[in-house]
KETOR-305787 format. One record per residue (C-alpha): residue in one letter; residue number from 1; x, y, z. Coordinates in pm, 1 decimal. Last residue first. Example, Ala and Ser with C-alpha at 12.3 -4.5 7.8 and 13.67 -1.06 7.14 Angstrom:
REM residues 2
<pt aa="s" i="2" east="1367.0" north="-106.0" up="714.0"/>
<pt aa="a" i="1" east="1230.0" north="-450.0" up="780.0"/>
REM end
This chain:
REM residues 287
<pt aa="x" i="287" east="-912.8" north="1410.9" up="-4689.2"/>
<pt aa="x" i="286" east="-810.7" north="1120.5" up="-4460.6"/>
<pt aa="x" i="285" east="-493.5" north="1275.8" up="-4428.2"/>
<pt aa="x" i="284" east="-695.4" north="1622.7" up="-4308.2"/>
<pt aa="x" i="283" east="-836.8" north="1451.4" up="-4050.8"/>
<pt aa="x" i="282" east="-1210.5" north="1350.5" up="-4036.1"/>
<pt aa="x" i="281" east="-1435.8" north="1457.4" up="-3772.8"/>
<pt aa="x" i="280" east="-1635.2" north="1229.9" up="-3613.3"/>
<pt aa="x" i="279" east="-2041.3" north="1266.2" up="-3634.1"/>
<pt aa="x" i="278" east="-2053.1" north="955.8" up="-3902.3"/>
<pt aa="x" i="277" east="-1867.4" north="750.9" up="-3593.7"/>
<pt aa="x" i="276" east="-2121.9" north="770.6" up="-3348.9"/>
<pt aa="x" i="275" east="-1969.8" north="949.6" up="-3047.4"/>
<pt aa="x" i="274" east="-2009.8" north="790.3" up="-2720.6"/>
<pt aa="x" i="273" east="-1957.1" north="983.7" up="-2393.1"/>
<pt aa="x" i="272" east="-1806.5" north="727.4" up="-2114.6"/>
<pt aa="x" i="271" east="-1998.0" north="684.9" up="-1820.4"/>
<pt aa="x" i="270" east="-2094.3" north="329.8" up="-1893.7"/>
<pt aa="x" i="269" east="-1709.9" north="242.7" up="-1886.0"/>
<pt aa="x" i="268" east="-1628.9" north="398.2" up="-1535.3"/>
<pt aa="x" i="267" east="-1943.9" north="184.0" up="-1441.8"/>
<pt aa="x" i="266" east="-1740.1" north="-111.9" up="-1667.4"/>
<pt aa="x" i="265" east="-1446.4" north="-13.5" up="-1469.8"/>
<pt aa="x" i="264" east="-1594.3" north="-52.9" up="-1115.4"/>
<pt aa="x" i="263" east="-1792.0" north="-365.2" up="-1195.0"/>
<pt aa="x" i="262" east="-1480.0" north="-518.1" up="-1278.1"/>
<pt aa="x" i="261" east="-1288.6" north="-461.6" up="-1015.3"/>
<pt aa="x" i="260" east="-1529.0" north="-622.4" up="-784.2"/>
<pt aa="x" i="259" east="-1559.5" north="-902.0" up="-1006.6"/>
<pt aa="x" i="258" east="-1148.8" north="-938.2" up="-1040.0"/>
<pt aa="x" i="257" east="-1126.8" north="-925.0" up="-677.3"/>
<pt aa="x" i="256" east="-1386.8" north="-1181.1" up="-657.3"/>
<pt aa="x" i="255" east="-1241.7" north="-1459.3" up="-910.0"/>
<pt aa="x" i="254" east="-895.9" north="-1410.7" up="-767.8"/>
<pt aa="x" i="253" east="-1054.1" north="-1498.7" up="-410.5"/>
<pt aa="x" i="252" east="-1248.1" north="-1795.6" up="-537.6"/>
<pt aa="x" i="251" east="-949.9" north="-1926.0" up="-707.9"/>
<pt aa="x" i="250" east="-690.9" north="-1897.7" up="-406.3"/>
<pt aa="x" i="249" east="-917.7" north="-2036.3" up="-177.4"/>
<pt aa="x" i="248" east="-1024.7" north="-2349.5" up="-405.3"/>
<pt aa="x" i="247" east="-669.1" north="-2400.2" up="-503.1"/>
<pt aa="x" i="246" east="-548.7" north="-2424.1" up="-92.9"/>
<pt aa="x" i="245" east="-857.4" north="-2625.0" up="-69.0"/>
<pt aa="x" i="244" east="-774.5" north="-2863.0" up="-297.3"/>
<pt aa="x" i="243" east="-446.7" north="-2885.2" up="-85.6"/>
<pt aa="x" i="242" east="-683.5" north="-3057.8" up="237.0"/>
<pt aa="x" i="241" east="-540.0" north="-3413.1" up="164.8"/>
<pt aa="x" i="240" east="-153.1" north="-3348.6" up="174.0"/>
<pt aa="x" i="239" east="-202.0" north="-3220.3" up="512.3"/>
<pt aa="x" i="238" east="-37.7" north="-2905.1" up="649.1"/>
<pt aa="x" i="237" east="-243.4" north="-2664.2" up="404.7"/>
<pt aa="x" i="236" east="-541.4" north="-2703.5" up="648.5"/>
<pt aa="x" i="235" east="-374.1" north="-2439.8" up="892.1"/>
<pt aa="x" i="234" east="-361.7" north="-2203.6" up="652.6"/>
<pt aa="x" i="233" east="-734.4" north="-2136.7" up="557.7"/>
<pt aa="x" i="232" east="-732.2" north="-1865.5" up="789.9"/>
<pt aa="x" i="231" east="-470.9" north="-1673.9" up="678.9"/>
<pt aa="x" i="230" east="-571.9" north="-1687.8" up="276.3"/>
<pt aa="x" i="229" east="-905.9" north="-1515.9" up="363.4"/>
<pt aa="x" i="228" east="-743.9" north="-1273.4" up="645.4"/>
<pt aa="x" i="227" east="-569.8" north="-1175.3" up="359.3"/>
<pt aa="x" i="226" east="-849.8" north="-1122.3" up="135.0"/>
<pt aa="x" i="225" east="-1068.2" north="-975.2" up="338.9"/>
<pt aa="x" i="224" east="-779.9" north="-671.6" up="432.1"/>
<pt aa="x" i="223" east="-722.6" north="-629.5" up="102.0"/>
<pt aa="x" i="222" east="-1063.6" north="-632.0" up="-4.5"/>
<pt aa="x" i="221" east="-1138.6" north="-394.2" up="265.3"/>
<pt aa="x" i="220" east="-858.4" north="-170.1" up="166.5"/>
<pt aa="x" i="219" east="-995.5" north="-165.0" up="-244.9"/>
<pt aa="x" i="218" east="-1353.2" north="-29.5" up="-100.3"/>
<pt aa="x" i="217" east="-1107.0" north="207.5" up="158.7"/>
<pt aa="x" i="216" east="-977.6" north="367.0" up="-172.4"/>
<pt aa="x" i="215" east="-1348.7" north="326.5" up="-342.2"/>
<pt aa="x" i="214" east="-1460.2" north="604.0" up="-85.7"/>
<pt aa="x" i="213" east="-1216.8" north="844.0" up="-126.1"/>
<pt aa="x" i="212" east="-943.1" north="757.5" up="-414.5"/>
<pt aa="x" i="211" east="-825.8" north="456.3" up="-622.4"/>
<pt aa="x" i="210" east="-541.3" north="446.3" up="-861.2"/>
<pt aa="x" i="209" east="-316.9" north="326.0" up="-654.3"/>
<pt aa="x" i="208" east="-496.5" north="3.2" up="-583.6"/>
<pt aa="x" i="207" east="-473.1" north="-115.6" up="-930.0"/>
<pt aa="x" i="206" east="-281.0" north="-407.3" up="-918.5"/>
<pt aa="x" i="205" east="-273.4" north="-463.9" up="-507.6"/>
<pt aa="x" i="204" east="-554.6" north="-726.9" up="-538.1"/>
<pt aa="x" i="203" east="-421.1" north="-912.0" up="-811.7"/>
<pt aa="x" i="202" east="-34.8" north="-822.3" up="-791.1"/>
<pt aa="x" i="201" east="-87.2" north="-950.2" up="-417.5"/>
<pt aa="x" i="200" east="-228.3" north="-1291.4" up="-485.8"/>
<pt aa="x" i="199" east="33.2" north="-1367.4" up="-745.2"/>
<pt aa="x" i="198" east="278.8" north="-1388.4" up="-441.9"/>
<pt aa="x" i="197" east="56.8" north="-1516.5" up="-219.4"/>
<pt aa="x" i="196" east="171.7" north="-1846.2" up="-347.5"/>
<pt aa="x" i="195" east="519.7" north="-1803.2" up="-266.0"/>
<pt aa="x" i="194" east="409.9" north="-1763.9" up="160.8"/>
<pt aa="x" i="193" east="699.9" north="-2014.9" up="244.2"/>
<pt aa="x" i="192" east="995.6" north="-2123.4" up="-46.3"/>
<pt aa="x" i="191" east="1311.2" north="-1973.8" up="143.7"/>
<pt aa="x" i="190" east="1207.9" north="-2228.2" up="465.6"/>
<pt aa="x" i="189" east="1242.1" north="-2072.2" up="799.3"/>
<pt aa="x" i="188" east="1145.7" north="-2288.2" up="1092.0"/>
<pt aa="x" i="187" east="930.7" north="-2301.7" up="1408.9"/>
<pt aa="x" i="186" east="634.9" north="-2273.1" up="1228.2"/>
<pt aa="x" i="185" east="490.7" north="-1976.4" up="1437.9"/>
<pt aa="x" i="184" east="790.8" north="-1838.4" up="1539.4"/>
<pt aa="x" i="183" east="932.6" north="-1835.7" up="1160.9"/>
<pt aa="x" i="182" east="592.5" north="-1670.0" up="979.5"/>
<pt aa="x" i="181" east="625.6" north="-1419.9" up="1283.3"/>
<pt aa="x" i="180" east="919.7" north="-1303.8" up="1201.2"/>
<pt aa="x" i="179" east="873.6" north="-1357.9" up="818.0"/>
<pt aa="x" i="178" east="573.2" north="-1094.9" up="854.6"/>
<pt aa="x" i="177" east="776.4" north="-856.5" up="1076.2"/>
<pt aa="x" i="176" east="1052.1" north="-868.3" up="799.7"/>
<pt aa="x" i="175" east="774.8" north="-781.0" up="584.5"/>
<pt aa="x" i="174" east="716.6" north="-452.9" up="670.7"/>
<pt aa="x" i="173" east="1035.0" north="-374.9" up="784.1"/>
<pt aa="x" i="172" east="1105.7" north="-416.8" up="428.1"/>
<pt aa="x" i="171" east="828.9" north="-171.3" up="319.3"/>
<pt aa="x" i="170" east="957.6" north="61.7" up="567.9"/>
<pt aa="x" i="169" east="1264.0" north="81.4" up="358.0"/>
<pt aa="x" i="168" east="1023.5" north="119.6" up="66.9"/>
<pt aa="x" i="167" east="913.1" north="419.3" up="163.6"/>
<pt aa="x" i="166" east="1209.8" north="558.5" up="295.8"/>
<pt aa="x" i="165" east="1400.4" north="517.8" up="0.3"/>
<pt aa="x" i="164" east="1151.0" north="671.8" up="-201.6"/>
<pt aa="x" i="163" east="1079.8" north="944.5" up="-52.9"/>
<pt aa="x" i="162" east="1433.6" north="992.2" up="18.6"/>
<pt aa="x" i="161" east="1519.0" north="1013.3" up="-399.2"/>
<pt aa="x" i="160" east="1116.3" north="1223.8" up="-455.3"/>
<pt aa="x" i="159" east="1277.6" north="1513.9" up="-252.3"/>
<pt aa="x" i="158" east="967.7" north="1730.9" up="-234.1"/>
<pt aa="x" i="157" east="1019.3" north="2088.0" up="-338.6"/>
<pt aa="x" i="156" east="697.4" north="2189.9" up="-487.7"/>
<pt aa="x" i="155" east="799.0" north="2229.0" up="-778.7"/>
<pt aa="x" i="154" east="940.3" north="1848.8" up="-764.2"/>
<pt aa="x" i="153" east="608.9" north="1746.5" up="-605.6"/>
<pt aa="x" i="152" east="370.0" north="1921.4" up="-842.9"/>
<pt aa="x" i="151" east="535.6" north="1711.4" up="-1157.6"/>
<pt aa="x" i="150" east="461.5" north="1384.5" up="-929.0"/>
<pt aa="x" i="149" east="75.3" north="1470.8" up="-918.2"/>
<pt aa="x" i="148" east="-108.8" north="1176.5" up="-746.8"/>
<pt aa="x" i="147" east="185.3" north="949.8" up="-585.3"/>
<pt aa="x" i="146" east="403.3" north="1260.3" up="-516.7"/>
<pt aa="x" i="145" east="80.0" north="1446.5" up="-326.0"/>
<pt aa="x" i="144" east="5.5" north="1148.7" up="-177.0"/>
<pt aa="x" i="143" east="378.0" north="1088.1" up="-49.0"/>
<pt aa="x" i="142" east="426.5" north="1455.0" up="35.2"/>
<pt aa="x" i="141" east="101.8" north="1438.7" up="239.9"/>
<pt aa="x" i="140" east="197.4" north="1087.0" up="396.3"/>
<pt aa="x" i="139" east="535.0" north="1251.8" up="554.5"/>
<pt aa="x" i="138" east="345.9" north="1552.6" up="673.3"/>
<pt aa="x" i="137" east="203.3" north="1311.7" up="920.4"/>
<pt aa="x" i="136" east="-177.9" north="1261.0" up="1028.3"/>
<pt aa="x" i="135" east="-332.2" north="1065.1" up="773.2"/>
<pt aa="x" i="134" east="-78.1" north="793.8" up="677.1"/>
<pt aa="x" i="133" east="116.8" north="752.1" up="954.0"/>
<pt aa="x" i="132" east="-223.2" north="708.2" up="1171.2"/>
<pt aa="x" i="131" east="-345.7" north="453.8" up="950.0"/>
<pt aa="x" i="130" east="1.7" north="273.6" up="946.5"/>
<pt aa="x" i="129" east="28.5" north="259.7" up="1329.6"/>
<pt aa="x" i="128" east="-305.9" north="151.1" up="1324.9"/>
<pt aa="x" i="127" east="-254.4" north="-121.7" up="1102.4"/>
<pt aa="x" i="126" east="85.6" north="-233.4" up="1237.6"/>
<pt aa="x" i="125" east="-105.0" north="-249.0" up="1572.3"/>
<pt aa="x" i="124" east="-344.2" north="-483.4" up="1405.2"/>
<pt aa="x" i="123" east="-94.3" north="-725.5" up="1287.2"/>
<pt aa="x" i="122" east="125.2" north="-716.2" up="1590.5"/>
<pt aa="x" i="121" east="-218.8" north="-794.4" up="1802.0"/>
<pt aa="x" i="120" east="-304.6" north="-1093.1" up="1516.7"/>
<pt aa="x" i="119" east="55.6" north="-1250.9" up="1598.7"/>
<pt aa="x" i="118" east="-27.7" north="-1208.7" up="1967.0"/>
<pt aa="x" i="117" east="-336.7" north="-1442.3" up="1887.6"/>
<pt aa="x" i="116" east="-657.8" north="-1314.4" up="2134.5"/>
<pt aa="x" i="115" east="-758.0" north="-1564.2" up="2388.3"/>
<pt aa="x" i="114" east="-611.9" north="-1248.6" up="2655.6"/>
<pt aa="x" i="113" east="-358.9" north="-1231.0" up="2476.6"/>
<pt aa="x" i="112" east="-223.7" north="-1547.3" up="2322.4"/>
<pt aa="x" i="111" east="109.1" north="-1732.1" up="2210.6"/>
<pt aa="x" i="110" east="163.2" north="-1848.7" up="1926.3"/>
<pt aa="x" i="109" east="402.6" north="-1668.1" up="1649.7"/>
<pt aa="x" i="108" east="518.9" north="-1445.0" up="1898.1"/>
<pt aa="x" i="107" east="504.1" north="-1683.2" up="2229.3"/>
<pt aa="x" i="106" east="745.5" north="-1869.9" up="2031.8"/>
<pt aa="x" i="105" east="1021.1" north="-1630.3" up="2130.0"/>
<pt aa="x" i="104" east="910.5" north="-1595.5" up="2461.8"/>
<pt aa="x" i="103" east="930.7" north="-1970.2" up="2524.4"/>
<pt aa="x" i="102" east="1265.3" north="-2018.3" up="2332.8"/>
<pt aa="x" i="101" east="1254.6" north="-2359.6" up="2054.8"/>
<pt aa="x" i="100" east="1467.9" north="-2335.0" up="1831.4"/>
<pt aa="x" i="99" east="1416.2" north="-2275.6" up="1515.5"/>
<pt aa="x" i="98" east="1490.5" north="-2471.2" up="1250.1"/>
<pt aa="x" i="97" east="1626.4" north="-2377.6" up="876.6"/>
<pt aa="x" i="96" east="1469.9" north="-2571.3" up="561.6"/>
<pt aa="x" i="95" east="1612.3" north="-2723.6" up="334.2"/>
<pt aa="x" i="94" east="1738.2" north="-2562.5" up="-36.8"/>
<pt aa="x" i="93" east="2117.9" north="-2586.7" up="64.8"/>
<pt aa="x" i="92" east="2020.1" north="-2312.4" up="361.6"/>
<pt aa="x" i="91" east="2289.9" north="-2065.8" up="273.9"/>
<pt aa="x" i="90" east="2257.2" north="-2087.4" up="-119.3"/>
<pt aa="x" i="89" east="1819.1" north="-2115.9" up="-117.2"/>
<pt aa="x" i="88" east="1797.8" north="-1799.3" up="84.0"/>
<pt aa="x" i="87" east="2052.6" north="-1574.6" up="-102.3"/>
<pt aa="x" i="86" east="1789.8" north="-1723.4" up="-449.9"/>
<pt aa="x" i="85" east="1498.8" north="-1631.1" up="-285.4"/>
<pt aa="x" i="84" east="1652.2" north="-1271.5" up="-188.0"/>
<pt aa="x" i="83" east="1794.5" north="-1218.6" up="-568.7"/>
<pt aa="x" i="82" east="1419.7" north="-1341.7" up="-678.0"/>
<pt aa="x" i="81" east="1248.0" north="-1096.3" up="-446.9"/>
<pt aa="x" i="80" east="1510.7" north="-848.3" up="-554.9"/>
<pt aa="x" i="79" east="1451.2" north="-915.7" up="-887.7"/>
<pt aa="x" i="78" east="1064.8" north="-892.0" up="-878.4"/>
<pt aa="x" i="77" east="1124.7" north="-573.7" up="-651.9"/>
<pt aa="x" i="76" east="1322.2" north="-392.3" up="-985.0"/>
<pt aa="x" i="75" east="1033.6" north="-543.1" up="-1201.6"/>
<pt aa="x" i="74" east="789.6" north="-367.8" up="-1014.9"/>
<pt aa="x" i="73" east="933.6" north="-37.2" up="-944.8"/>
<pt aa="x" i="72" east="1064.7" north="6.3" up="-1281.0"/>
<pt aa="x" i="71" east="1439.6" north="161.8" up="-1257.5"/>
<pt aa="x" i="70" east="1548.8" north="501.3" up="-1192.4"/>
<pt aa="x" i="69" east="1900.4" north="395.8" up="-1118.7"/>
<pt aa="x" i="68" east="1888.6" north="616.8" up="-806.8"/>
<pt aa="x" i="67" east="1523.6" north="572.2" up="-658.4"/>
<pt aa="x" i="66" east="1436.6" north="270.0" up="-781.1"/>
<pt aa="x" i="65" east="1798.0" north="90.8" up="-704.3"/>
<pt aa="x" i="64" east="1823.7" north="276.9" up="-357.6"/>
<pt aa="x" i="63" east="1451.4" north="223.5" up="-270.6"/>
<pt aa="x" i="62" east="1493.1" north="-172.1" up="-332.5"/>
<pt aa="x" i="61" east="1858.3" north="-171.1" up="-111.7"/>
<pt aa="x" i="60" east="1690.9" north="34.2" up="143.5"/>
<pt aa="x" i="59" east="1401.7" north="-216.9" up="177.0"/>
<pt aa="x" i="58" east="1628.1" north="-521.2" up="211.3"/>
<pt aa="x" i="57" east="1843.8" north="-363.3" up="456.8"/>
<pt aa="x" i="56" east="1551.6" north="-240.4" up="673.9"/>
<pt aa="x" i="55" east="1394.4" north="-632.8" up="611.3"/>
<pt aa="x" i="54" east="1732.7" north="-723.2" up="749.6"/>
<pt aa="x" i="53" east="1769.2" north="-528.6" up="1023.7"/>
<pt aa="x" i="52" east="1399.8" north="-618.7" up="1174.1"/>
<pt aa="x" i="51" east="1531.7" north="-1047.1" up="1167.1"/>
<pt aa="x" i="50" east="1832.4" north="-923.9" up="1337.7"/>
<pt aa="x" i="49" east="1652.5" north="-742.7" up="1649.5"/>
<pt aa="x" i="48" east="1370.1" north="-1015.8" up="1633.5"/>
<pt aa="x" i="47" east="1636.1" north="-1283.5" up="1705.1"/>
<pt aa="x" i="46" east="1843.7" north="-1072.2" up="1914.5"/>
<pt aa="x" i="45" east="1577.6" north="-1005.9" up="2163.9"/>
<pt aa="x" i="44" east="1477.7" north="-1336.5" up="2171.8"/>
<pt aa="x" i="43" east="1803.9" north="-1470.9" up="2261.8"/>
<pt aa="x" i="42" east="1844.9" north="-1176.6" up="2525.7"/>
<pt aa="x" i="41" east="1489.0" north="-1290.6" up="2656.6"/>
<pt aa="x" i="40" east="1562.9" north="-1656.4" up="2668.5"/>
<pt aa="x" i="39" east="1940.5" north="-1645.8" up="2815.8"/>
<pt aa="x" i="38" east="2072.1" north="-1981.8" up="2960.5"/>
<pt aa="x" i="37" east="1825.1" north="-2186.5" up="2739.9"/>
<pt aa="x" i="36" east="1810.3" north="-2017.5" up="2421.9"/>
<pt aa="x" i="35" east="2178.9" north="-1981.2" up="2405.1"/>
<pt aa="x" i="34" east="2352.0" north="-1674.3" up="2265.0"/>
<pt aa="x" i="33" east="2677.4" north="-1661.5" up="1979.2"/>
<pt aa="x" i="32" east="2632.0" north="-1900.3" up="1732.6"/>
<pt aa="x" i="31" east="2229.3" north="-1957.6" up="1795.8"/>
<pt aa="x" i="30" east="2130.2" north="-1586.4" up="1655.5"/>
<pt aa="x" i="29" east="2300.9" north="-1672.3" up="1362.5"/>
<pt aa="x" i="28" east="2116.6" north="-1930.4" up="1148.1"/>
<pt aa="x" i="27" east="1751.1" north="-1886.3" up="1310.5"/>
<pt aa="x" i="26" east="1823.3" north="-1472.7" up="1218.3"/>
<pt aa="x" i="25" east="1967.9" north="-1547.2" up="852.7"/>
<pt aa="x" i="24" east="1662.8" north="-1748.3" up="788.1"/>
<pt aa="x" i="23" east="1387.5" north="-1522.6" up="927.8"/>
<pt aa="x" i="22" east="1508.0" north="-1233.5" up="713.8"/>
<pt aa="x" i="21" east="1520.4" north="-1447.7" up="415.2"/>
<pt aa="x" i="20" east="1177.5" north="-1571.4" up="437.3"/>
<pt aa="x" i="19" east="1057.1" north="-1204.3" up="470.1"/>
<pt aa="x" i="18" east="1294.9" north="-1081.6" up="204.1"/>
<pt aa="x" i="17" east="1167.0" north="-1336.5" up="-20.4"/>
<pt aa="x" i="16" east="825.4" north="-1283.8" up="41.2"/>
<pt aa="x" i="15" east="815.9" north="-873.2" up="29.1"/>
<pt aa="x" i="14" east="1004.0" north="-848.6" up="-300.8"/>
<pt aa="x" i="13" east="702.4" north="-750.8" up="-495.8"/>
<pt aa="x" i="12" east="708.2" north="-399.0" up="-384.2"/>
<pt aa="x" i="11" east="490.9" north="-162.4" up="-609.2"/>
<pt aa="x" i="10" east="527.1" north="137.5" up="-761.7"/>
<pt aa="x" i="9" east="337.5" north="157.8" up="-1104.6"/>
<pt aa="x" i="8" east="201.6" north="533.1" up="-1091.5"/>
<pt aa="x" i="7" east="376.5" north="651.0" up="-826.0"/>
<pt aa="x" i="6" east="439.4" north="675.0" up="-365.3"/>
<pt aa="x" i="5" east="110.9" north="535.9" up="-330.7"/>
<pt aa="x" i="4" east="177.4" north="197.7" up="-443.0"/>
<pt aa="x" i="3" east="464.2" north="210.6" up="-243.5"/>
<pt aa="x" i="2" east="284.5" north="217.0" up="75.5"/>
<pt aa="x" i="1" east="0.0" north="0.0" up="0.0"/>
REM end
């Protein structure tokens, strides 16, 4: 959401692979140099402190390339995603990376508040964090304002370069915090986890920029629907037996997104002035 506002075609597509990776690197090195069982809360500290880093580094290195080398948005994060994949695959030889097992550290991905999932309280307290960041700071007016009139924003001063960097920098902390609590929860870190939302994303993301007012929080519900969709049909991807289900979910969500969509551009479409084509006027090359 935040980089599709920051431009016409911005989008991070990296978020999976740097989320996976992120988790990795942190179950590979936290245990060289602190013990889960002589120091919990330093271990766990650690863990989430190296797992943040490198979604920060993973975002800077996206808003560097788009910002500097003035490449495509999405097909700059589609190579990062595959460079972070591919970083994943090398240090774990293509396995998966355990976990171990800390109490507060796998209180993250499964503990409870109060019969409520802490990995649902980080969730929503990204949200509001994100709501408020987004309509109360002067940082979300010169995004907006960049996003919807980008010749306005360089007269205007904005510097489009840190914009950018920062937006996608929080874009990686973004999903570091997803892989962080993708790796408590499972107890691993596997470079191939959450691939299939990939496709899910460009769907329901794909034209979210250009939305506005009322149809803006329209395309948020579906977002927000959506994920909580794929989320709670998770659990029954564990058995071989339940993956129809996995296609059934992903199909009947593609197939609403692209009906809500659809009635939106064919009442765009109705709206239209037609002009019978005797009433044209023809160019002089015709004549």
């Amino acid at each position: 959401m935040l980089s599709m506002m920051s431009g016409n075609g911005d989008i991070d597509l990296s978020g999976v692979g740097l989320a996976n990776l992120s988790g990795m690197v942190a179950a590979i090195v936290v245990p060289r140099f602190v013990s889960g069982d002589d120091s919990p809360l330093l271990y766990t500290s650690l863990f989430c402190a190296i797992v943040l880093i490198m979604g920060l580094l993973g975002g800077l290195l996206n808003g560097v390339v788009i910002a500097r080398l003035r490449l495509t948005p999405i097909l700059c994060t589609l190579g990062t995603q595959l460079l972070f994949t591919g970083f994943a695959v090398v240090i774990s030889n293509g396995a998966s990376v355990h976990v171990d097992y800390v109490e507060p550290l796998s209180d993250i991905g499964n503990g409870t508040v109060f019969q409520v999932p802490i990995a649902f309280c980080i969730f929503i307290a990204a949200v509001i964090l994100l709501g408020w960041l987004l309509r109360r700071s002067p940082f979300a007016l010169r995004l907006y304002l960049m996003g919807t009139n980008p010749k306005a924003a360089f007269y205007a001063g904005i510097p489009r370069a840190r914009m950018l960097i920062t937006t996608y920098a929080m874009c990686g902390v973004l999903a570091s915090l997803a892989g962080l609590v993708s790796a408590t929860h499972t107890s691993s870190a596997k470079w191939d986890y959450g691939n299939s939302y990939l496709l899910i994303t460009i769907l329901i993301a794909g034209d979210g920029r250009r939305e506005s007012g009322r149809r803006l929080w329209t395309h948020r519900l579906c977002i927000f629907c959506g994920d909580g969709a794929a989320v709670s049909v998770e659990p029954l991807q564990s058995a071989r037996r339940f993956a129809v289900f996995r296609r059934l979910r992903m199909g009947l969500l593609a197939a609403f997104v692209a009906r809500v969509r659809g009635r939106r551009t064919g009442a765009r479409d109705l709206r239209l002035p037609l002009t019978p084509i005797a009433a044209r006027p023809r160019s002089a090359n015709a004549r």
